[in-house]
C-alpha positions as a Markdown table, in Angstrom:
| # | Residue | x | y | z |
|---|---|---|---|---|
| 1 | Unk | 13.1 | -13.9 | 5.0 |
| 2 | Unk | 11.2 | -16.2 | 7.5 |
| 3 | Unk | 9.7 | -19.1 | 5.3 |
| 4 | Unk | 6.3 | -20.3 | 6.0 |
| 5 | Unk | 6.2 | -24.1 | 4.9 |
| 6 | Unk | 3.3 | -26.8 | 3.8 |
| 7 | Unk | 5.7 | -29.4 | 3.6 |
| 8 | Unk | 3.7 | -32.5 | 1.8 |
| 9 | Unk | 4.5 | -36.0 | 2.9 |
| 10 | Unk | 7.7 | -38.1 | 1.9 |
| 11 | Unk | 9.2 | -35.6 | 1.4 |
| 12 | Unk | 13.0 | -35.2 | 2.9 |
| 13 | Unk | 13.8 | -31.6 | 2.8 |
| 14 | Unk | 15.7 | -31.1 | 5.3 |
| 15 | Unk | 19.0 | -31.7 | 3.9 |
| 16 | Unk | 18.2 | -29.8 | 0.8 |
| 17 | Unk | 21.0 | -27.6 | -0.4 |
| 18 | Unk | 18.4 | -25.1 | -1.3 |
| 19 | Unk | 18.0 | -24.7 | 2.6 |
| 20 | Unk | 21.8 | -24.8 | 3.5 |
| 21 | Unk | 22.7 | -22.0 | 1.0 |
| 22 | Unk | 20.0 | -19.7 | 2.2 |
| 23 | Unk | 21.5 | -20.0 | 5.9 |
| 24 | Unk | 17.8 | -21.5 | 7.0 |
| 25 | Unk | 17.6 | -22.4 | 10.8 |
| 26 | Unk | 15.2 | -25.3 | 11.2 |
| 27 | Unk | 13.5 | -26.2 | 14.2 |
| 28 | Unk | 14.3 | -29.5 | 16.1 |
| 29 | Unk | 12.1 | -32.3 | 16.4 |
| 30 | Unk | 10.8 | -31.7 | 12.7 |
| 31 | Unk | 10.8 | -35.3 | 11.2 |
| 32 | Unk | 11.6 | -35.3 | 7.3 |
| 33 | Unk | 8.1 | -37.2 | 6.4 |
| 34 | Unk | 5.3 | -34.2 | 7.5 |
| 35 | Unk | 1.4 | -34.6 | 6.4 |
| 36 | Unk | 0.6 | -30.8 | 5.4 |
| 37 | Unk | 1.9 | -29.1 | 8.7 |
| 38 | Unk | 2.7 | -25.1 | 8.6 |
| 39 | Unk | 6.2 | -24.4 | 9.7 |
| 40 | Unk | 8.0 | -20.5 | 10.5 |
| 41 | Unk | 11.5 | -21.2 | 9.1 |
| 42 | Unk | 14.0 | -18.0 | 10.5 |
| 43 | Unk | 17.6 | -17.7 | 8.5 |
| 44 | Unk | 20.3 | -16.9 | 11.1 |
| 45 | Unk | 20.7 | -13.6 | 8.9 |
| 46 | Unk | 17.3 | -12.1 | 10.5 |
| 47 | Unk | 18.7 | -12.5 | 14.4 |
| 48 | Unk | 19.7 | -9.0 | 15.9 |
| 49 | Unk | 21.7 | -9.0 | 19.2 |
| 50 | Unk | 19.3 | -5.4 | 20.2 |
| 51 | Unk | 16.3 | -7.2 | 19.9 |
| 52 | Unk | 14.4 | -7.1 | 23.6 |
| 53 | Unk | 14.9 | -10.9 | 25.8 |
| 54 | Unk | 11.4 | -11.3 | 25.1 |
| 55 | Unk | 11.5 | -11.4 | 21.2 |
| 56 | Unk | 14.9 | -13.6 | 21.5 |
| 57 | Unk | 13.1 | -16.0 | 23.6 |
| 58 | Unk | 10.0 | -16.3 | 21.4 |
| 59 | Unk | 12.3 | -17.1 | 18.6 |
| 60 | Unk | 14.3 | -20.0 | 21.0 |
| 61 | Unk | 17.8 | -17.9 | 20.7 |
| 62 | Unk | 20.0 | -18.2 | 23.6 |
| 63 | Unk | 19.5 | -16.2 | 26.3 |
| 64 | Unk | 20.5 | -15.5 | 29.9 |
| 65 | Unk | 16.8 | -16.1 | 32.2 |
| 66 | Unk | 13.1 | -16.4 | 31.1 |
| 67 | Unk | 12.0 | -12.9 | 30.1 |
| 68 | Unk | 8.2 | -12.5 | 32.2 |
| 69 | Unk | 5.3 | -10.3 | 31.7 |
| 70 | Unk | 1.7 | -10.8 | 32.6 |
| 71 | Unk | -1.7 | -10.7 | 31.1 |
| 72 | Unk | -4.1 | -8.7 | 32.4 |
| 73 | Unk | -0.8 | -6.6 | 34.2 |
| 74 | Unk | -2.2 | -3.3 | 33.2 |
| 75 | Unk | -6.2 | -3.3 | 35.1 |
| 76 | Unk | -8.1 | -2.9 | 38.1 |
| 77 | Unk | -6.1 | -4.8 | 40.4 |
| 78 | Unk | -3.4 | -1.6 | 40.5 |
| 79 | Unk | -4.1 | 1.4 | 42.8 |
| 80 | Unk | -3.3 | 3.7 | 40.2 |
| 81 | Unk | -5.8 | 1.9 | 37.7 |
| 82 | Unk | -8.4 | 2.5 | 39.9 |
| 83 | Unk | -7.7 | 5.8 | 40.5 |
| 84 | Unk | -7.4 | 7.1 | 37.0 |
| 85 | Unk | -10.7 | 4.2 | 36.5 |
| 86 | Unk | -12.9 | 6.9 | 38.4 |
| 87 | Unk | -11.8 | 9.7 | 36.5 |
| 88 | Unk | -12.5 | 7.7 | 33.5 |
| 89 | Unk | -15.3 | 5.4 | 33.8 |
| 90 | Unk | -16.1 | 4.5 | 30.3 |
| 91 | Unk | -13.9 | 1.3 | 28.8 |
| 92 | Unk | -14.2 | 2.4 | 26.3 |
| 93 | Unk | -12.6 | 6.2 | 26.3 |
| 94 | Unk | -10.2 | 4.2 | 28.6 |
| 95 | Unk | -8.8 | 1.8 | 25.4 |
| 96 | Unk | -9.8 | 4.4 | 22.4 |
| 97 | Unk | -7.8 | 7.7 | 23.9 |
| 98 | Unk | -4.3 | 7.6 | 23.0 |
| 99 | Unk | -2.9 | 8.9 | 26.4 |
| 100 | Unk | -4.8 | 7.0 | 28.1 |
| 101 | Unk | -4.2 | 4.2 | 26.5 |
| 102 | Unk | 0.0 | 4.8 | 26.4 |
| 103 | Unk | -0.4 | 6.0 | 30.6 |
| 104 | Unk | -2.0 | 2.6 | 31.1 |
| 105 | Unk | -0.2 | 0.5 | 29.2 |
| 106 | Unk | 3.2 | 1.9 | 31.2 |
| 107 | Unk | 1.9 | 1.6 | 34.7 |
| 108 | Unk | 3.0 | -1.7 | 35.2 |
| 109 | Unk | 6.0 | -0.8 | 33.3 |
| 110 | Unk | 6.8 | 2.2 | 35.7 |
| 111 | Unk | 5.9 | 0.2 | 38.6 |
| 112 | Unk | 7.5 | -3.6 | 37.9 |
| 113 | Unk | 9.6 | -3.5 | 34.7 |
| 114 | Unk | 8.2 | -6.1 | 33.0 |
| 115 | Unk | 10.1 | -7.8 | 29.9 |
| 116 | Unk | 6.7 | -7.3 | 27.7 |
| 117 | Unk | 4.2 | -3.8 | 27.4 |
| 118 | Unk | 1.0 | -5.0 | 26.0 |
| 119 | Unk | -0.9 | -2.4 | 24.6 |
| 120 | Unk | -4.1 | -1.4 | 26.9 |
| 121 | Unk | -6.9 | -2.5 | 24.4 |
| 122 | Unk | -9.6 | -5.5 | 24.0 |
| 123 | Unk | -9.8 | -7.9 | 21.3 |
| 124 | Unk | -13.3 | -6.3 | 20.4 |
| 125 | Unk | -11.6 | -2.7 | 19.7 |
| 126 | Unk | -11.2 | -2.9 | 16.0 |
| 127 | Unk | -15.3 | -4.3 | 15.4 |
| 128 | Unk | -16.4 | -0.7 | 14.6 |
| 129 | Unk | -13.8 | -0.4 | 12.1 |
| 130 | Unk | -15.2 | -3.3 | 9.7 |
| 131 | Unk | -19.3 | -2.4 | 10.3 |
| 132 | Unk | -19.8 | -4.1 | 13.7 |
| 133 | Unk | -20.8 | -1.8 | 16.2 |
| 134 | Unk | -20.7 | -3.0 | 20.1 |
| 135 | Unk | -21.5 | -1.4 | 23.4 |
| 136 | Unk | -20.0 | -2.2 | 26.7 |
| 137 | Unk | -22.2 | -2.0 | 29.6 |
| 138 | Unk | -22.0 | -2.1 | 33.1 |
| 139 | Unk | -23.3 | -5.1 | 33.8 |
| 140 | Unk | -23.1 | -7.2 | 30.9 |
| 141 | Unk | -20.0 | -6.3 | 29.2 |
| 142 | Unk | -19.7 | -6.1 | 25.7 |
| 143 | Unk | -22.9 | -5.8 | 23.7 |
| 144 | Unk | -23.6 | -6.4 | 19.9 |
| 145 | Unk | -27.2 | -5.1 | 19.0 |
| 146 | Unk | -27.0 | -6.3 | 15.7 |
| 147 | Unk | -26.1 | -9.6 | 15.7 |
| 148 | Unk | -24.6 | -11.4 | 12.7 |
| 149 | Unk | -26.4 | -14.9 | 11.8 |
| 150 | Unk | -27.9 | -14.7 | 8.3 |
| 151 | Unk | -26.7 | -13.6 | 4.7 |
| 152 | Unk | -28.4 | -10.3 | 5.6 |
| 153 | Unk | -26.3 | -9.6 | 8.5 |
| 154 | Unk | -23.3 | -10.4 | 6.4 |
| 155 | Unk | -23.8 | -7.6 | 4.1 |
| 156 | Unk | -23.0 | -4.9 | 7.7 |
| 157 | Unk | -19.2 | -6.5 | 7.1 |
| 158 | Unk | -16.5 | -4.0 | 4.8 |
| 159 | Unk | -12.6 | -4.0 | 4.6 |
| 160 | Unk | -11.3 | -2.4 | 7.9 |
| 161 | Unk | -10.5 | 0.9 | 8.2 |
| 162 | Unk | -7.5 | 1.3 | 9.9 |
| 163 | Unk | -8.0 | 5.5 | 10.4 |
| 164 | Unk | -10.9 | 4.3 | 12.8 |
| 165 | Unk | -8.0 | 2.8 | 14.5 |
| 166 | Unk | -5.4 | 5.3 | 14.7 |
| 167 | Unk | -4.8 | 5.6 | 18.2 |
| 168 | Unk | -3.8 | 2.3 | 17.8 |
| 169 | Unk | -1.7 | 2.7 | 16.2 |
| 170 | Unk | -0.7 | 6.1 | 17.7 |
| 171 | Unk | -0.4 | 4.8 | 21.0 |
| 172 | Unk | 2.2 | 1.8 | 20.1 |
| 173 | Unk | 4.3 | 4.4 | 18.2 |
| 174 | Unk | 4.7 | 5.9 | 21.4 |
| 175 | Unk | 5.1 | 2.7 | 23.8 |
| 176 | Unk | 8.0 | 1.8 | 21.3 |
| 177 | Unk | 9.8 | 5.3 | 22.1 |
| 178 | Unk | 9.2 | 5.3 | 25.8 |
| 179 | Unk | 10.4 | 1.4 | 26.3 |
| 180 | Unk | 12.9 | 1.2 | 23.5 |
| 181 | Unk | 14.8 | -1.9 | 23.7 |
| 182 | Unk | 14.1 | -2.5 | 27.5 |
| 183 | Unk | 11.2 | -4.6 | 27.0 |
| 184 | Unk | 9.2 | -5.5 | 23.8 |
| 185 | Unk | 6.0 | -4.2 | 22.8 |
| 186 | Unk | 3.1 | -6.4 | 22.7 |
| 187 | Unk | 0.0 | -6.1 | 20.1 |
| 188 | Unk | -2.9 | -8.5 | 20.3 |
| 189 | Unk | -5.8 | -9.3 | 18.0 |
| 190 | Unk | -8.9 | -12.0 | 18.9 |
| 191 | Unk | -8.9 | -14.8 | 16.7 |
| 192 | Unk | -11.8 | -15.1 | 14.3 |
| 193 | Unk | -13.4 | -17.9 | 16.2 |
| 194 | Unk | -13.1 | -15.9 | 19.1 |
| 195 | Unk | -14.2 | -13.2 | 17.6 |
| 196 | Unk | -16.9 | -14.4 | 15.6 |
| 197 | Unk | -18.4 | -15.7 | 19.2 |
| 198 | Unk | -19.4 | -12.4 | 19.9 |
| 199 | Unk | -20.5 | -11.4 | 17.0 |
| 200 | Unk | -22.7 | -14.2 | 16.8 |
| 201 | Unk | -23.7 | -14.5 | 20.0 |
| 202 | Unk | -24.3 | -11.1 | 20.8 |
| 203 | Unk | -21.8 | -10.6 | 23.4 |
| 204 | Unk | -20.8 | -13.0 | 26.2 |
| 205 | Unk | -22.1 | -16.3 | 26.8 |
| 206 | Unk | -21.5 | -19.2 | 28.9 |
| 207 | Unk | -23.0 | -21.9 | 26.9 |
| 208 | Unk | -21.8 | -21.3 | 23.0 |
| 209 | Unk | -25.0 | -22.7 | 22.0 |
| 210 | Unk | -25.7 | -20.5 | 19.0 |
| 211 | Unk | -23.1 | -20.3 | 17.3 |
| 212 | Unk | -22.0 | -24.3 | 17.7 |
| 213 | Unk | -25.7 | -24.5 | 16.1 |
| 214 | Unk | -24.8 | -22.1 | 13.1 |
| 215 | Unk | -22.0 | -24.6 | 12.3 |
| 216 | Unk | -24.2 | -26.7 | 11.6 |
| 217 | Unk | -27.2 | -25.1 | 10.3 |
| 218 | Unk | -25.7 | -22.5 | 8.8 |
| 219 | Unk | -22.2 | -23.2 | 8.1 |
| 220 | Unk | -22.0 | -21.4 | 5.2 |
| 221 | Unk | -22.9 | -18.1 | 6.8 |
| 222 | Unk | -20.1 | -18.6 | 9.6 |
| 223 | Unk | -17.5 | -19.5 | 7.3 |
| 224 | Unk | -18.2 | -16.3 | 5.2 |
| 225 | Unk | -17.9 | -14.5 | 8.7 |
| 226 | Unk | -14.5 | -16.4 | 9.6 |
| 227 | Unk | -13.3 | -15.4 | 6.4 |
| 228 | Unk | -14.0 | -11.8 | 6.6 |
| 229 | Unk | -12.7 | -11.9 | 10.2 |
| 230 | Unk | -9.6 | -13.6 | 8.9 |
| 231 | Unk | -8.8 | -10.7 | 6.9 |
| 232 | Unk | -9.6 | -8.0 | 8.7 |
| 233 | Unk | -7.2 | -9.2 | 12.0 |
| 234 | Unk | -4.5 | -10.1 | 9.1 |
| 235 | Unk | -4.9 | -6.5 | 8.3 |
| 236 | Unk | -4.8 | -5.3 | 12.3 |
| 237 | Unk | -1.8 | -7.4 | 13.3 |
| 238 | Unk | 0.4 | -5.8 | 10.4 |
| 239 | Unk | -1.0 | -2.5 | 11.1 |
| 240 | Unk | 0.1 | -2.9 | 14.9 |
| 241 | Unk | 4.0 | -4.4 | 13.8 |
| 242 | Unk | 4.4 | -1.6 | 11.3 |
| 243 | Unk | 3.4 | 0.9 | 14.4 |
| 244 | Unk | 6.2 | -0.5 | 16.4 |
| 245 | Unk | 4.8 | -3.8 | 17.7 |
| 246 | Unk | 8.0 | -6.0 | 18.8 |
| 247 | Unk | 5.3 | -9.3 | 18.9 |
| 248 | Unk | 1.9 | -10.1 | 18.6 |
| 249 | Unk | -0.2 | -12.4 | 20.7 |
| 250 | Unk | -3.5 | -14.1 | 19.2 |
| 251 | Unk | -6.1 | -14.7 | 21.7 |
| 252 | Unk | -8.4 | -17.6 | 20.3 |
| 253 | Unk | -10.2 | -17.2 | 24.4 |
| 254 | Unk | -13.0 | -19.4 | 23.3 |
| 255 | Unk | -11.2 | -21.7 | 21.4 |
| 256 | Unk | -11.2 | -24.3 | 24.1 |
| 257 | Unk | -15.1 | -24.5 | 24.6 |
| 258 | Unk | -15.0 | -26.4 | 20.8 |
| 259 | Unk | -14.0 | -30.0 | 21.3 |
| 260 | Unk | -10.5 | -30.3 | 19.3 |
| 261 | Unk | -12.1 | -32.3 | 15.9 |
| 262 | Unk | -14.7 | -28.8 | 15.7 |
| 263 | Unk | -11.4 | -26.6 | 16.5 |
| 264 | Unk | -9.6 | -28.3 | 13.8 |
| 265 | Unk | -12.7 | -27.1 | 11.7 |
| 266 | Unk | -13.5 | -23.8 | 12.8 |
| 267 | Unk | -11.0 | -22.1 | 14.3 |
| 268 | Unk | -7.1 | -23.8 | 13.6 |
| 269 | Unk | -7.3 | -23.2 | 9.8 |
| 270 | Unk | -8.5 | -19.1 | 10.1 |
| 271 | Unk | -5.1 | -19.0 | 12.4 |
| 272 | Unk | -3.3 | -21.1 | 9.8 |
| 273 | Unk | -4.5 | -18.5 | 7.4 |
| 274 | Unk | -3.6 | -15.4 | 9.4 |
| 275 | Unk | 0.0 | -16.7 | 9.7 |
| 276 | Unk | 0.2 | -18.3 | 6.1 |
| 277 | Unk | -0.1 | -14.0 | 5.3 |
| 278 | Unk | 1.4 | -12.2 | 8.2 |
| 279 | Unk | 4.6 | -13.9 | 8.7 |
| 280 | Unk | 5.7 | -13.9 | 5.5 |
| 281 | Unk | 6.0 | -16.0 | 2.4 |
| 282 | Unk | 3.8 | -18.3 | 1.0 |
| 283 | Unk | 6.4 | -21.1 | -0.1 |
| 284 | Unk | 5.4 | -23.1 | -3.3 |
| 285 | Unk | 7.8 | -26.6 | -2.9 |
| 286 | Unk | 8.5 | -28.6 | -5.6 |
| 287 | Unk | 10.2 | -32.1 | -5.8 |
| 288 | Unk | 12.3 | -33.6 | -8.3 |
| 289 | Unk | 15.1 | -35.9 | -8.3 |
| 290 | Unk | 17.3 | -34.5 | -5.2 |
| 291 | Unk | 16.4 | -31.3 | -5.9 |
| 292 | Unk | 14.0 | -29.2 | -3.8 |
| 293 | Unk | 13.0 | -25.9 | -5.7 |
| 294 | Unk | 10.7 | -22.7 | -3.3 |
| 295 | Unk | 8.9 | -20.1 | -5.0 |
| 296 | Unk | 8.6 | -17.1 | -2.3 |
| 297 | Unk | 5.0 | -15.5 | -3.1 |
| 298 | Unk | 4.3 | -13.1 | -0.4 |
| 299 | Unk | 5.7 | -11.6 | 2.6 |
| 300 | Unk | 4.9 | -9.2 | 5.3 |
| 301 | Unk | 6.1 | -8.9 | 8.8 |
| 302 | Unk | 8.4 | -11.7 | 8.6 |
| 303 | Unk | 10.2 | -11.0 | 12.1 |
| 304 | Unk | 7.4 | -10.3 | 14.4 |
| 305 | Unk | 7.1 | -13.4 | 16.5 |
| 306 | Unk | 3.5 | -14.6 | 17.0 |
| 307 | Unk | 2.1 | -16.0 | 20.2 |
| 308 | Unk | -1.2 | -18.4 | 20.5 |
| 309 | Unk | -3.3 | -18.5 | 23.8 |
| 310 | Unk | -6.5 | -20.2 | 23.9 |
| 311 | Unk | -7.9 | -20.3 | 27.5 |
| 312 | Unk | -8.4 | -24.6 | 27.9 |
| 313 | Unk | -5.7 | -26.0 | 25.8 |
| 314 | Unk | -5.2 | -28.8 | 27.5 |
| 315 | Unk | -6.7 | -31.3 | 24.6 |
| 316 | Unk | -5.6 | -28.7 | 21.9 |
| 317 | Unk | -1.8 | -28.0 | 22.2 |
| 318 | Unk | -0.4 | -31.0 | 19.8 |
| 319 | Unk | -3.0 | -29.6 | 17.1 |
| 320 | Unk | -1.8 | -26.1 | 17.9 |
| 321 | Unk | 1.8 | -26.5 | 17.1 |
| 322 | Unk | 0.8 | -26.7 | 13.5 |
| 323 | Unk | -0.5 | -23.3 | 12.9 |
| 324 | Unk | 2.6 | -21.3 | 12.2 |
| 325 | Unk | 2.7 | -19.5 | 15.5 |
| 326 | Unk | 6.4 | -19.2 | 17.2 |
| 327 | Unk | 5.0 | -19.4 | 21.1 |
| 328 | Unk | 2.3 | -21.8 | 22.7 |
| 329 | Unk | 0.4 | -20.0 | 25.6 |
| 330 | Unk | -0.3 | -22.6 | 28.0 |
| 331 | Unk | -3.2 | -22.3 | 30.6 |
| 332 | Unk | -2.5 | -23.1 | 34.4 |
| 333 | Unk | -4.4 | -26.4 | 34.0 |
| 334 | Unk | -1.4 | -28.2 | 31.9 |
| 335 | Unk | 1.7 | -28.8 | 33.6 |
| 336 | Unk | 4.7 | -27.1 | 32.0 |
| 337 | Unk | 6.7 | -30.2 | 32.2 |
| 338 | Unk | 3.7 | -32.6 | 30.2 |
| 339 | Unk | 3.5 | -29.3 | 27.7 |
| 340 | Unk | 6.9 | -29.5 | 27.2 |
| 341 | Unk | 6.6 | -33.1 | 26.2 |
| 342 | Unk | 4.1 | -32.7 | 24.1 |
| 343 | Unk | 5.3 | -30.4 | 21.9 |
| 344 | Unk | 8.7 | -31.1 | 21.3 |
| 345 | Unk | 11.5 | -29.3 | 21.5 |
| 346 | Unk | 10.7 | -27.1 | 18.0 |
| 347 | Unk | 8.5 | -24.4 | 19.5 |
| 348 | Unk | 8.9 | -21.7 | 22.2 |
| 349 | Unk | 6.1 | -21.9 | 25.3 |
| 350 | Unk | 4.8 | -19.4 | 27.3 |
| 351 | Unk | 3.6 | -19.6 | 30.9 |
| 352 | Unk | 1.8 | -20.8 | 33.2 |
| 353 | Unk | 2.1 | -19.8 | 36.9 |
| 354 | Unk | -1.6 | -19.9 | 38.4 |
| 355 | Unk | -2.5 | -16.9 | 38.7 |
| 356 | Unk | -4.1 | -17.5 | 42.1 |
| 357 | Unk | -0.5 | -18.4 | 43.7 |
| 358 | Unk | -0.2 | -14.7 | 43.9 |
| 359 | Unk | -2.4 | -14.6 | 46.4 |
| 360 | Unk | 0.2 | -17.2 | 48.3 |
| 361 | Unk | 2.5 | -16.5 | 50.6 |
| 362 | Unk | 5.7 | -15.0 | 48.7 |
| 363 | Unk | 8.2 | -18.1 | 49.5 |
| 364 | Unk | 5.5 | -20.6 | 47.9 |
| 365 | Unk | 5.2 | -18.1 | 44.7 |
| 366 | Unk | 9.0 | -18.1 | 44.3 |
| 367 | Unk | 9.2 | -22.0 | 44.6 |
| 368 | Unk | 6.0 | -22.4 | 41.9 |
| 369 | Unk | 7.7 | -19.8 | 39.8 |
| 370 | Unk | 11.4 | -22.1 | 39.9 |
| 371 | Unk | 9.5 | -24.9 | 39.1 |
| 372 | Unk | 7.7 | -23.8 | 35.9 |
| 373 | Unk | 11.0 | -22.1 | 34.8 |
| 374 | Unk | 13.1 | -25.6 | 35.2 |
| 375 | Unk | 10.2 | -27.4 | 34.0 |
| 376 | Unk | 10.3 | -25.2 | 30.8 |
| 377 | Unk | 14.2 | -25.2 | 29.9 |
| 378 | Unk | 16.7 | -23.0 | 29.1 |
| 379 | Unk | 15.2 | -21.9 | 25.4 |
| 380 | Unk | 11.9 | -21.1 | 23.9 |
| 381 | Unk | 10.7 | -20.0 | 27.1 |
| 382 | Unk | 8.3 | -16.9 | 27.6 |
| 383 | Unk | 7.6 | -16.6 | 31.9 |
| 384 | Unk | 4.0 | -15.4 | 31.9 |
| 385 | Unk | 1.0 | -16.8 | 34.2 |
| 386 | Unk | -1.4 | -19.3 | 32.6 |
| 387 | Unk | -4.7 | -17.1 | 32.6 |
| 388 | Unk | -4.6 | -13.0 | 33.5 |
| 389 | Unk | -3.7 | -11.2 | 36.6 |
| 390 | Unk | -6.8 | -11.3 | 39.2 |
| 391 | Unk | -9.0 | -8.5 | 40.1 |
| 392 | Unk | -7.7 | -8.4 | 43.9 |
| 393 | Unk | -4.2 | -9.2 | 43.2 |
| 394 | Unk | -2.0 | -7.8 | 45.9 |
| 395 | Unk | 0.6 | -5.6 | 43.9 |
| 396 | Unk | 2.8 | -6.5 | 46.0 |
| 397 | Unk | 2.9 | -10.3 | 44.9 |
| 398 | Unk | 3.3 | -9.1 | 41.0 |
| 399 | Unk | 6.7 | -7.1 | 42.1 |
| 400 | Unk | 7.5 | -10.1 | 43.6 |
| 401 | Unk | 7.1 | -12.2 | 40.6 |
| 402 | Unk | 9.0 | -10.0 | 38.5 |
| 403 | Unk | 11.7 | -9.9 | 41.0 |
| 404 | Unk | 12.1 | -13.4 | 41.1 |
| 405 | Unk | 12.4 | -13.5 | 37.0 |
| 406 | Unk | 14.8 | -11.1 | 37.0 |
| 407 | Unk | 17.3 | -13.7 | 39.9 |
| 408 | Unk | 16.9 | -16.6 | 37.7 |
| 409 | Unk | 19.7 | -16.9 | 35.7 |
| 410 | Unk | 20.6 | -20.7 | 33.7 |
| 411 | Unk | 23.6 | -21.9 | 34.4 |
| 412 | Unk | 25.2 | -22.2 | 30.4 |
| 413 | Unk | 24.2 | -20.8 | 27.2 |
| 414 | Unk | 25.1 | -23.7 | 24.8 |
| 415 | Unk | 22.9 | -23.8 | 21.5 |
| 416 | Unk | 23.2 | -28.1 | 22.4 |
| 417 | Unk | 22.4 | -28.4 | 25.8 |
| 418 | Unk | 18.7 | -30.0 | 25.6 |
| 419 | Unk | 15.9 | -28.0 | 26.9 |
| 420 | Unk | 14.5 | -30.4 | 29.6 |
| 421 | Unk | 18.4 | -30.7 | 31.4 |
| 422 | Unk | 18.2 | -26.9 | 32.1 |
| 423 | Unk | 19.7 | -25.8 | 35.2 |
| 424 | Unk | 18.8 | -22.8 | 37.0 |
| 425 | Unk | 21.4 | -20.6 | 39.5 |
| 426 | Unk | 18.6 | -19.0 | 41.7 |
């Protein structure tokens, strides 16, 4: 089983024999003397030589080149998007009708081979399914009429219904057969800041205003809404790994419009929550004399690596290691090589070419897409741009990138070898 840690301070658990007889793999960099930080703890029993590059990398195993996908890779910068876009105007029918949603999903699959299928959905797709209708116009993208500020509006919320969901769930079944082992399946769920932004905004906004209000005028309103949130995506995410999600990847998108002391508030202990239940085990520790006893509680989908993006982690990235998440998502705006430092050694990264250097002359793509690759080490390292693919992309620029990925190769595969020496043999 993966084991998902509070460690308490002074305590030296590392050596503990309890670990070494149950095979536990812990990550580097994790100092014996931890304040309350949530660690994923994965026994060497749980690694499977078939999984896909992209799970082995999430998880830091050794393996032979950075395994790339994109977000955004399925949309409307694609010819065939378009196309089947006119046929199909609505979004909606477009991310709630399983063959659409499976012939969408594959298109940049067919046309690139990527290392990752994401499902073709949007973080707001499972609202409906816990009593929070939304609309998505033309003009101003998702709508919620109803929205949720008060005690009153709380009482709209019920447990999700997952049949409301079943294409879902129908369409990943199917992803899983048609990519097999090739490349890993990606779910996603909003996190319930994220999420709650809309629902308490009323849709998008550029300013955040009510909602940072609510924290402080009604803060016991939002955390009710947070907390409902929290389990209905706890709910989602296992639902998508049990439908034949390889991984999942949390979007907290509005995350980084909180300065970090509110995030730490509002948003990092919902994610802590979601992972404390999803990955597996709630872990009881107990010290006395030498002896370090665990009480496994709980587990669910203990082998599904988890990834965390929030668009604007620059200032959040140290406080984001201590969620529980396997993979960091970093944004464009922090250099791999000073997001490397900063986290240590202990958790796997994912990113961060610019997504506008694919409108840059191919040679200056390959060099950007070396760098971030020998900035990011041999291990741990998920090859992804740091924000989604642009509307106007040429294609020809993502088949370039994938290309490129699929050259690099590092030049040894020892477990020692430190991260930051990684050589690559372009």
């Amino acid at each position: 089983n993966v084991l998902l840690i509070y460690i308490c301070s002074s305590i030296g658990w590392s050596s503990s024999s309890f670990f070494k007889q149950k095979g536990v793999v812990f990550p580097h960099g994790i100092c014996s003397k931890t304040n309350f930080k949530l660690y994923r703890l994965l026994p060497k029993a749980t690694i499977s030589s078939s999984d896909p590059l992209l799970v082995k990398a999430a998880r830091g195993d050794v393996v032979s080149r950075p395994p790339a996908w994109m977000m955004r890779q399925a949309g409307r910068y694609m010819a065939v998007y378009r196309k089947l876009a006119e046929k199909h105007p609505s979004f909606r029918e477009r991310s709630e009708t399983t063959d659409l949603i499976v012939e969408i999903s594959l298109q940049p699959w067919k046309a690139f081979r990527p290392d990752g299928v994401i499902i073709f959905s949007d973080i707001l797709t499972p609202l409906p399914a816990f009593g929070v209708p939304f609309d998505i116009e033309e003009v101003r993208g998702p709508v919620i009429h109803s929205p949720i500020r008060s005690e009153e509006g709380l009482k709209a919320l019920h447990p999700i219904d997952l049949d409301k969901l079943h294409f879902v769930g129908e369409s990943l079944r199917i992803l899983h057969q048609e990519v097999g082992e090739q490349a890993a399946v990606l779910g996603f769920v909003g996190a319930p800041w994220t999420i709650a932004t809309y629902i308490v905004e009323g849709g998008t906004t550029r300013t955040y205003t009510t909602i940072k209000r609510m924290c402080h005028t009604a803060p016991h309103v939002l955390k009710a809404l947070l907390s409902h949130l929290t389990q209905a995506i706890t709910e989602y995410i296992v639902f998508q790994v049990n439908s034949g999600a390889h991984c999942i990847q949390i979007f907290d998108s509005w995350g980084g419009q909180l300065p970090p002391n509110m995030w730490e508030q509002w948003s990092k202990p919902y994610i802590i929550e979601v992972c404390f239940i999803i990955v597996t085990v709630s872990l009881v520790l107990l010290h006395s004399s030498d002896m370090l006893e665990a009480c496994i509680m709980k587990k669910r989908c203990p082998q599904t690596p988890i990834v965390l993006y929030i668009n604007g982690n620059g200032g959040l990235l140290e406080r984001m290691k201590g969620t529980g998440v396997d993979v960091i998502g970093l944004d464009w705006t922090v250099d791999m090589a000073d997001g490397r430092q900063r986290l240590g050694t202990g958790i796997s990264v994912q990113g961060n070419v610019d997504p506008a250097y694919l409108f840059s002359p191919l040679p200056s793509l390959t060099d950007e897409i070396q760098r971030v690759v020998k900035c990011a080490g041999q291990r741990g390292h998920i090859l992804n741009l740091g924000h989604g693919v642009l509307v106007g992309t040429p294609e020809e620029a993502v088949a370039h990138f994938f290309d490129v990925a699929r050259s690099l190769k590092y030049d040894i595969y020892s477990e020692d070898r430190p991260r930051e020496k990684s050589e690559l043999v372009v």
